[in-house]
Chimera marker file (.cmm) of the C-alpha trace (Angstrom):
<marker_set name="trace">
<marker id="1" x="65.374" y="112.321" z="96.814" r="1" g="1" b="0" radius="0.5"/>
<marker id="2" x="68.882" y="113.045" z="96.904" r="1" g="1" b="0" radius="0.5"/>
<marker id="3" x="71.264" y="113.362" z="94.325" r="1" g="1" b="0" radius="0.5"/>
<marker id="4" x="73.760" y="110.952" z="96.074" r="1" g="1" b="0" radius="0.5"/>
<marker id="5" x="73.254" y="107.045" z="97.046" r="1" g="1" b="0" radius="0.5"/>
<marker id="6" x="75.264" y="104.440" z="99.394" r="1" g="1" b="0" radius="0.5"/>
<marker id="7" x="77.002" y="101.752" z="98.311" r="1" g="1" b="0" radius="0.5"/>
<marker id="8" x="74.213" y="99.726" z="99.997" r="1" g="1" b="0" radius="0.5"/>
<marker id="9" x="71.439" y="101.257" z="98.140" r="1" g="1" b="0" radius="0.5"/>
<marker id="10" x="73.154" y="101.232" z="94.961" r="1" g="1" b="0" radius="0.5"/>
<marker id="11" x="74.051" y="97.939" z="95.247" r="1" g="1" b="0" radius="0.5"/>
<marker id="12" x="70.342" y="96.750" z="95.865" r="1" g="1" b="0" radius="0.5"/>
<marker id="13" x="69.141" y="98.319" z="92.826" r="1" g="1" b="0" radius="0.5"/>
<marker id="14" x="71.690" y="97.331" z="90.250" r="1" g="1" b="0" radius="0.5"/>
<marker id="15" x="71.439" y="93.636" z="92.316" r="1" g="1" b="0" radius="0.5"/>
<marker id="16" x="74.567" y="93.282" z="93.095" r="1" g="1" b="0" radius="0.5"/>
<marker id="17" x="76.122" y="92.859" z="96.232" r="1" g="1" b="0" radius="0.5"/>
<marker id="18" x="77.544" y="95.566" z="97.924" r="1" g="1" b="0" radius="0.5"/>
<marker id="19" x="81.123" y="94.338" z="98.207" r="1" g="1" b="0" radius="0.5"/>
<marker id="20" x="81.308" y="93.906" z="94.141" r="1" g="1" b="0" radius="0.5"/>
<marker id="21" x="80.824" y="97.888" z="94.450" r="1" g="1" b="0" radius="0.5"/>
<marker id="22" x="83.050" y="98.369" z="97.463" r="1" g="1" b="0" radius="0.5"/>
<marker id="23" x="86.074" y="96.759" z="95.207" r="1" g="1" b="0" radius="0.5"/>
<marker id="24" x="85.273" y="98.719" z="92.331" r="1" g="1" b="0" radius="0.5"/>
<marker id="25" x="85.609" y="101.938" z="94.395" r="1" g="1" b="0" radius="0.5"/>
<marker id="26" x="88.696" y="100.536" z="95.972" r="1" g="1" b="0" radius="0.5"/>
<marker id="27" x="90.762" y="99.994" z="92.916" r="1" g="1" b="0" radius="0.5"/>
<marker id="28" x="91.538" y="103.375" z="91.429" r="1" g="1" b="0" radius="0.5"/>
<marker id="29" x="91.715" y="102.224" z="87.911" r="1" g="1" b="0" radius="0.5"/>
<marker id="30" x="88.423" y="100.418" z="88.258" r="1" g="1" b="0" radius="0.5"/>
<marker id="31" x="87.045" y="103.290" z="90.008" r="1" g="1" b="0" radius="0.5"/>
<marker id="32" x="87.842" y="105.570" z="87.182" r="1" g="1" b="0" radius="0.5"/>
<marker id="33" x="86.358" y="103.722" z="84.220" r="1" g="1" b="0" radius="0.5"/>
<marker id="34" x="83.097" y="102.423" z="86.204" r="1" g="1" b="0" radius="0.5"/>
<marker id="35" x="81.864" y="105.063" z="88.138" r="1" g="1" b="0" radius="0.5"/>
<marker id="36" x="83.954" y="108.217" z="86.325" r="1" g="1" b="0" radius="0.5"/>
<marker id="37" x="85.809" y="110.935" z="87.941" r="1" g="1" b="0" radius="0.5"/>
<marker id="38" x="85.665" y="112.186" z="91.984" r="1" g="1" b="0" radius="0.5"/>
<marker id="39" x="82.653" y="114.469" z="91.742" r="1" g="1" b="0" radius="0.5"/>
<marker id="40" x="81.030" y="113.294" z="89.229" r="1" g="1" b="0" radius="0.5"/>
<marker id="41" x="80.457" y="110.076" z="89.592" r="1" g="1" b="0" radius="0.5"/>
<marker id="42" x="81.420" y="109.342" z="93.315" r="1" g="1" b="0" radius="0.5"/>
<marker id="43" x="82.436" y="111.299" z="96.163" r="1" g="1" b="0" radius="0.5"/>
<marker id="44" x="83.535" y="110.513" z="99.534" r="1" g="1" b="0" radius="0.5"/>
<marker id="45" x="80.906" y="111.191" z="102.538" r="1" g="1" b="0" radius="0.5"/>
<marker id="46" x="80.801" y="114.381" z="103.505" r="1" g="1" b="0" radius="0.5"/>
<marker id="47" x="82.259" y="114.726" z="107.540" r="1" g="1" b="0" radius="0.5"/>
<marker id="48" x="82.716" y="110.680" z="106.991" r="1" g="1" b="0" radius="0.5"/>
<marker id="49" x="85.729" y="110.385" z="109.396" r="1" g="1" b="0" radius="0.5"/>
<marker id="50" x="86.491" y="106.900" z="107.155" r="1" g="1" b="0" radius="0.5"/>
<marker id="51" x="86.338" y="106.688" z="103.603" r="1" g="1" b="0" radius="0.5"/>
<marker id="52" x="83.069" y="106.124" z="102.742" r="1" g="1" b="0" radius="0.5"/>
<marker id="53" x="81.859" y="106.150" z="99.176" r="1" g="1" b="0" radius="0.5"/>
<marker id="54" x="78.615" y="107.365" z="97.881" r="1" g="1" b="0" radius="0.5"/>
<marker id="55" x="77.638" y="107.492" z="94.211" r="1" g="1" b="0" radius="0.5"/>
<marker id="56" x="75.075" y="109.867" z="91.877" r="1" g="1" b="0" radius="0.5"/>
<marker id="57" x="72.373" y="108.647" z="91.561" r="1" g="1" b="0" radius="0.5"/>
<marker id="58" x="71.642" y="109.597" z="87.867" r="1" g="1" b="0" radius="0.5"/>
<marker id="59" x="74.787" y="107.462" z="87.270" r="1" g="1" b="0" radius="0.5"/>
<marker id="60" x="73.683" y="104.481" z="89.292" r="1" g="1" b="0" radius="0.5"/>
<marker id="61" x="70.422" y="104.788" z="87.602" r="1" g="1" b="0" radius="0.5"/>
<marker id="62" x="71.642" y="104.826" z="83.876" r="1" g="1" b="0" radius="0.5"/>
<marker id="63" x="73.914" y="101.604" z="84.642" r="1" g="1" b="0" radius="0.5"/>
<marker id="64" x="70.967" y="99.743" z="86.026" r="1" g="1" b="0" radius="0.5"/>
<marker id="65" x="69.445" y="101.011" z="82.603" r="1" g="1" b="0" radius="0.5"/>
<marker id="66" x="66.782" y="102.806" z="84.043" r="1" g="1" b="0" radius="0.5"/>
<marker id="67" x="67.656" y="106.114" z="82.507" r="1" g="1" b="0" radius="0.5"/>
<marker id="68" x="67.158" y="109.554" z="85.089" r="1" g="1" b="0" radius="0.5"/>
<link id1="1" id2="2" r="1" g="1" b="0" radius="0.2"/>
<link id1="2" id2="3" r="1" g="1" b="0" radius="0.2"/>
<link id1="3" id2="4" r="1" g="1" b="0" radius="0.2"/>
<link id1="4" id2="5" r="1" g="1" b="0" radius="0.2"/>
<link id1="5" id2="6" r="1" g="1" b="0" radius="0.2"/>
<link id1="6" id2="7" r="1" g="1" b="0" radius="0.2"/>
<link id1="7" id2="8" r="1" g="1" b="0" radius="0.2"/>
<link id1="8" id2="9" r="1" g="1" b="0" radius="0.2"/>
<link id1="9" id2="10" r="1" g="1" b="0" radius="0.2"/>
<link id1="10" id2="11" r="1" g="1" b="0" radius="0.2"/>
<link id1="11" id2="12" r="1" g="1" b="0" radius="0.2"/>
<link id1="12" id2="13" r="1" g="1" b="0" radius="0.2"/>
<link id1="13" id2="14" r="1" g="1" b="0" radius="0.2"/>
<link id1="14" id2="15" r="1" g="1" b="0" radius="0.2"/>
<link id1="15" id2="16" r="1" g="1" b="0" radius="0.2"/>
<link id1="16" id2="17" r="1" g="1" b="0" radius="0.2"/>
<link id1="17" id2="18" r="1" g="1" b="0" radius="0.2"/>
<link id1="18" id2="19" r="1" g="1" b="0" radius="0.2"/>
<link id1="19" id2="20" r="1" g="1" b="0" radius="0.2"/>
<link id1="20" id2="21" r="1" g="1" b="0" radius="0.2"/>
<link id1="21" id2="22" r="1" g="1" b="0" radius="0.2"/>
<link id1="22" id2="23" r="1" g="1" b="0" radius="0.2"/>
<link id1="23" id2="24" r="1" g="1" b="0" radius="0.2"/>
<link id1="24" id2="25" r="1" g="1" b="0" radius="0.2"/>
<link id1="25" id2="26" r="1" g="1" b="0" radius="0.2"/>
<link id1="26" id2="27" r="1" g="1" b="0" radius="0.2"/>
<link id1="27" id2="28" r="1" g="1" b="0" radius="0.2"/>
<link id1="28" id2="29" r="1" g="1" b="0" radius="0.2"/>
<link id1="29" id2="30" r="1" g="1" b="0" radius="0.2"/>
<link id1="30" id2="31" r="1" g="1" b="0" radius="0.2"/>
<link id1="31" id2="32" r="1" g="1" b="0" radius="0.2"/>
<link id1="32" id2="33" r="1" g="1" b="0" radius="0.2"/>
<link id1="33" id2="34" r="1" g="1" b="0" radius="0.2"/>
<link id1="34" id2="35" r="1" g="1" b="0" radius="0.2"/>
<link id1="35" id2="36" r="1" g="1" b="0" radius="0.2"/>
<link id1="36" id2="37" r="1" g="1" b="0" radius="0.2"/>
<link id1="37" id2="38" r="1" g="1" b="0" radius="0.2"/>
<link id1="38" id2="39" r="1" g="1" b="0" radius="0.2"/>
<link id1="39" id2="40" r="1" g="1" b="0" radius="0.2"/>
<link id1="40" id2="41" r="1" g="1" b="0" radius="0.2"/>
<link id1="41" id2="42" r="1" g="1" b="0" radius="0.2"/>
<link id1="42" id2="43" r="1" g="1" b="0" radius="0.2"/>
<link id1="43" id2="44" r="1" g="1" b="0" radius="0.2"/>
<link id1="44" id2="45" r="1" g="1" b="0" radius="0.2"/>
<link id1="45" id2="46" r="1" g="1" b="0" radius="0.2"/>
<link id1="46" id2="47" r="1" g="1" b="0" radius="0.2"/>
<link id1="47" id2="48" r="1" g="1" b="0" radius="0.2"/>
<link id1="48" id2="49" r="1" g="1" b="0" radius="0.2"/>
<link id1="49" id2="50" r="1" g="1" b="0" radius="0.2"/>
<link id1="50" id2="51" r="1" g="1" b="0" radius="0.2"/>
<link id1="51" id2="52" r="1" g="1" b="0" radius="0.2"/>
<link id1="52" id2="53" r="1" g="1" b="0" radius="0.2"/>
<link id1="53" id2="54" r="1" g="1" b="0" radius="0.2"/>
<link id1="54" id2="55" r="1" g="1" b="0" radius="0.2"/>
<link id1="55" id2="56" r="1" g="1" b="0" radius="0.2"/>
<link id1="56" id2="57" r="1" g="1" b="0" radius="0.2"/>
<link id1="57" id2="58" r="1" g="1" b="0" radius="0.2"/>
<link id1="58" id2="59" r="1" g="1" b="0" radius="0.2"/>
<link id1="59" id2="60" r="1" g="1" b="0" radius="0.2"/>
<link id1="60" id2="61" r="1" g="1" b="0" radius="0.2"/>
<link id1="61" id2="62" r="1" g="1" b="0" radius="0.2"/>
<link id1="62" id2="63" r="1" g="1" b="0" radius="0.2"/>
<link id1="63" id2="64" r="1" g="1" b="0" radius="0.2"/>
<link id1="64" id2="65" r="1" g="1" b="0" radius="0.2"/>
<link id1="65" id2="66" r="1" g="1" b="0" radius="0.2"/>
<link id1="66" id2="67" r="1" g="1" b="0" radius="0.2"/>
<link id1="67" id2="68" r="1" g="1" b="0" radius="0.2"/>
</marker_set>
């Protein structure tokens, strides 16, 4: 399993849908306090030509309350 998650796949397990995530990644400030700094918390898509977001998975995990 890797240690990074889409949007998509994040959204499906925290039940959300996937553009409530998409603005929170858009919005820098938002960004910042839900999903932490670039690296740790996000990161863009490695060799993604467009931004495209992908999130840990240990911190998608703990806000679904499901722990590591």
């Amino acid at each position: 399993m890797s240690e990074w998650m889409s949007v998509t796949e994040a959204a499906t397990l925290l039940e959300v849908d996937r553009r409530t995530i998409q603005r929170s990644l858009a919005d820098d400030d938002r960004r910042a306090r839900e999903w932490g700094e670039e690296g740790d918390g996000w990161r863009h898509k490695p060799l993604a030509e467009r931004k495209i977001y992908q999130l840990r998975r240990a911190r998608v995990l703990r806000k679904a309350g499901q722990g590591e």
